[in-house]
RODO-2510 file (C-alpha; in nm, 4 decimals, decimal comma):
residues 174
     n   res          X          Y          Z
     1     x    12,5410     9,6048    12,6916
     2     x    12,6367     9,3366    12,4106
     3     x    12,2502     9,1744    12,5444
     4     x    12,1296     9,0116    12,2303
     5     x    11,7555     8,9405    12,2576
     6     x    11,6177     8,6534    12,1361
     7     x    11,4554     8,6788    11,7565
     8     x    11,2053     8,4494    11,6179
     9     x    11,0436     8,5705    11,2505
    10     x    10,6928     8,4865    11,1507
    11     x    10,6679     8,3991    10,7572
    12     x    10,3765     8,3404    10,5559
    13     x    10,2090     8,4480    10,2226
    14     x    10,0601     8,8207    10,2141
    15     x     9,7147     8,7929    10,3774
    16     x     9,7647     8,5158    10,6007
    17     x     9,7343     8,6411    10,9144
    18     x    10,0917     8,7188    11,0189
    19     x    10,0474     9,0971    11,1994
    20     x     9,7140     8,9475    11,3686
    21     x     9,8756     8,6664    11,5462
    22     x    10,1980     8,8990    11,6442
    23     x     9,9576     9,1299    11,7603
    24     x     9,8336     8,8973    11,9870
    25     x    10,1449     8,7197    12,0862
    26     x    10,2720     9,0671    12,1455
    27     x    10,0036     9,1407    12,3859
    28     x    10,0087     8,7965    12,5951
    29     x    10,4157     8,8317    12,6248
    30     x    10,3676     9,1060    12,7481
    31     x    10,1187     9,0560    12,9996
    32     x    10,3745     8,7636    13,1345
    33     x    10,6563     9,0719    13,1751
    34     x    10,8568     8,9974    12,8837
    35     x    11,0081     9,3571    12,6671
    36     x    10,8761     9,2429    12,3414
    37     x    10,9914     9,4487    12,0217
    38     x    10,9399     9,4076    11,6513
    39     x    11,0679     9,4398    11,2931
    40     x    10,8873     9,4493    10,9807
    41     x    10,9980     9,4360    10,6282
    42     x    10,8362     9,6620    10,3764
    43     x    10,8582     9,5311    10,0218
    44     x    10,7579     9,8655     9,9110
    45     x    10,9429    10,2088     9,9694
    46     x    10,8078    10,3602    10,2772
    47     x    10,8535    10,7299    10,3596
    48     x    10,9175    10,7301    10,7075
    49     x    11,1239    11,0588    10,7474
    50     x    10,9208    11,3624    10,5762
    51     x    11,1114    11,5767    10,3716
    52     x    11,1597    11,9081    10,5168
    53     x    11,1347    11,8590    10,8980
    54     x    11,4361    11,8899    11,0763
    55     x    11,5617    11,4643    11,1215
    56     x    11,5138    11,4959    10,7618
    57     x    11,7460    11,7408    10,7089
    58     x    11,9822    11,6262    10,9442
    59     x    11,9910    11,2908    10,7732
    60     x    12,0681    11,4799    10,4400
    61     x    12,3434    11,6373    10,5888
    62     x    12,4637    11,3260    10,6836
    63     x    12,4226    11,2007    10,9927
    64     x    12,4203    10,8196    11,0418
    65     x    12,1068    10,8322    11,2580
    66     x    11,8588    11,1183    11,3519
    67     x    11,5779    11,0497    11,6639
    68     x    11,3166    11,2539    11,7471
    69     x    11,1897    11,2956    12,0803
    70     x    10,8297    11,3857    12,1852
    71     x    10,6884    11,3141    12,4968
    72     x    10,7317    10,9441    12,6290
    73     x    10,7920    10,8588    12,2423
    74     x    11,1051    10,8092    12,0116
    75     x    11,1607    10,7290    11,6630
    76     x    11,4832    10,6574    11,5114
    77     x    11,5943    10,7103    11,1880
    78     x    11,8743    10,5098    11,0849
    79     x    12,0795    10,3664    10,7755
    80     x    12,0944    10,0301    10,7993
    81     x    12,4473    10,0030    10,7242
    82     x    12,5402     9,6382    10,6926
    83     x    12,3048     9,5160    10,9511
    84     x    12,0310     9,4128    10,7533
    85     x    11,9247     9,1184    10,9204
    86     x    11,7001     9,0927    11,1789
    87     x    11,9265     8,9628    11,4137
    88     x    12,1725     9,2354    11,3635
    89     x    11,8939     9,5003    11,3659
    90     x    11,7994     9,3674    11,6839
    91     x    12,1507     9,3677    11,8644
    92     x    12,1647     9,7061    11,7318
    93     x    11,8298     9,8517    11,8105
    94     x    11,6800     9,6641    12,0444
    95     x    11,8941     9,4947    12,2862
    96     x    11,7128     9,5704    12,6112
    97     x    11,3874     9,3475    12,4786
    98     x    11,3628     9,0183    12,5825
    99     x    11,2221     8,9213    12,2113
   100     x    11,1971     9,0549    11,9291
   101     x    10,9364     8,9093    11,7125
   102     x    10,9878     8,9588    11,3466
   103     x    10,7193     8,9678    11,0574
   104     x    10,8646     8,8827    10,7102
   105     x    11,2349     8,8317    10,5889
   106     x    11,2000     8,4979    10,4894
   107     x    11,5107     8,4227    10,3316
   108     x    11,6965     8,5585    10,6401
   109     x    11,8877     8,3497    10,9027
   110     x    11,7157     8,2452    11,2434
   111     x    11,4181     8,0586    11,3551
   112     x    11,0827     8,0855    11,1850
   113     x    10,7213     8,0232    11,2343
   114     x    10,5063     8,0309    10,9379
   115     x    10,1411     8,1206    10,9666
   116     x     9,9750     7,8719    10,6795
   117     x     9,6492     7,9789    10,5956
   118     x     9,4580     7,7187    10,3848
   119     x     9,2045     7,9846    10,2194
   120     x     9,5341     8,2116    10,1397
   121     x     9,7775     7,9440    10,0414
   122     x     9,7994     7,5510    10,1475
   123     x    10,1623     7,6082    10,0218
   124     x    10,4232     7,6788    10,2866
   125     x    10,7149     7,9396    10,1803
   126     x    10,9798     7,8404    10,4080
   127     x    11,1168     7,4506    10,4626
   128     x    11,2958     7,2998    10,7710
   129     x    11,6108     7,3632    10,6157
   130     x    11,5338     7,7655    10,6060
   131     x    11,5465     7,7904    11,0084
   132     x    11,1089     7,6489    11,0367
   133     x    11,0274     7,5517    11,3782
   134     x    10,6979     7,5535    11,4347
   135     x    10,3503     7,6503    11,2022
   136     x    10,0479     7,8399    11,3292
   137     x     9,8471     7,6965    11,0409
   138     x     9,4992     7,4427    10,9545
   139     x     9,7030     7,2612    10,6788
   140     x     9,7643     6,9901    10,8659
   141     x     9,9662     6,7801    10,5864
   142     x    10,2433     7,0491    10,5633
   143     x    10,5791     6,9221    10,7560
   144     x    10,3764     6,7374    10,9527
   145     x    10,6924     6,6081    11,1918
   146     x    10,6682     6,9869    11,3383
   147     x    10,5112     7,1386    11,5871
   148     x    10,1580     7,2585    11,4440
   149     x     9,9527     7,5225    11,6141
   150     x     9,5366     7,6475    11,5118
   151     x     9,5384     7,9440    11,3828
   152     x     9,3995     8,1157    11,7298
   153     x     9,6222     7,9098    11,9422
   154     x     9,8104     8,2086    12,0997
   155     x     9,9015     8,0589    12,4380
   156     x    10,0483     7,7445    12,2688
   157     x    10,2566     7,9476    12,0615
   158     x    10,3466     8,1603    12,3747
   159     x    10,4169     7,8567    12,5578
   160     x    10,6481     7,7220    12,2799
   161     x    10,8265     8,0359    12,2104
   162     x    10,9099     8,0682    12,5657
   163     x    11,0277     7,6911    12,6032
   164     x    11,2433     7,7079    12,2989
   165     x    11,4126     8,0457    12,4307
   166     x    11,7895     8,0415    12,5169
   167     x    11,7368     8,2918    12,7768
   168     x    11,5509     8,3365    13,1462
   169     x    11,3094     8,5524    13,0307
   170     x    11,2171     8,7669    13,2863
   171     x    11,3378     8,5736    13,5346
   172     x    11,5730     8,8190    13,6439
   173     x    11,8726     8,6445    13,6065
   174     x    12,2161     8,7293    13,4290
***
């Protein structure tokens, strides 16, 4: 209850790589026993309730939130309400992960690691001032007083994620 995991958002142009590398990371946290969820904004309208089937309907007849069972398997359909931010959607949604790693939201609040892609864009989008932390890039002049990781270096950015967390991850503690 009231367990707020810890969120870290991965930034970068379209193309650069970001769902690869959380892919991965999502995969090695895992392996180490961390509950690793994640968000992903959609600049386009996605149709993730189909018209018709019953959470549909029960979302038109106004319900706040509609899930549908199958199996081992949920999905939750729910208006976002005020919580907008990934940090909210994560207290909300997701509080018995460990992390929740984040892909897009840019201008939001929290820590960010941008993947900077030289053949996409040698052109960061975020600066220290919008919550950076670390890049997983091979533009090596960009904010060069950060932490800079290659562009495969998943176990440095695991390492690093872990270090900077506020909480015992898997630890069992608290």
């Amino acid at each position: 209850m009231g367990h707020s995991p810890s969120v870290i958002t991965f930034v970068g142009h379209s193309g650069s790589g970001k769902t690869t590398f959380i892919e991965k990371l999502v995969r090695e946290l895992t392996q180490r026993g961390l509950r690793v969820a994640t968000i992903k904004h959609a600049h386009h309208k996605v149709e993730l309730d189909t018209p018709g089937k019953d959470s549909w309907r029960y979302k038109q007849a106004g319900a706040a939130m509609s899930m549908l069972v199958s199996g081992d398997v949920l999905q939750l359909i729910a208006d976002t309400g005020d919580a907008r931010e990934p940090q909210q959607l994560a207290q909300r949604y997701m509080s018995d992960a460990d992390l929740v790693l984040v892909e897009g939201y840019s201008l939001a609040p929290g820590v960010k690691i941008e993947v900077l892609r030289r053949e996409c864009s040698a052109t960061p989008r975020c600066q220290i001032g919008d919550g950076l932390i670390a890049l997983v890039t091979d533009v090596a002049e960009v904010h060069a007083q950060l932490p800079h990781f290659a562009l495969d270096d998943v176990n440095g950015v695991v390492e690093f994620i872990m270090n900077q967390a506020p909480s015992p991850y898997g630890r069992g503690q608290g």
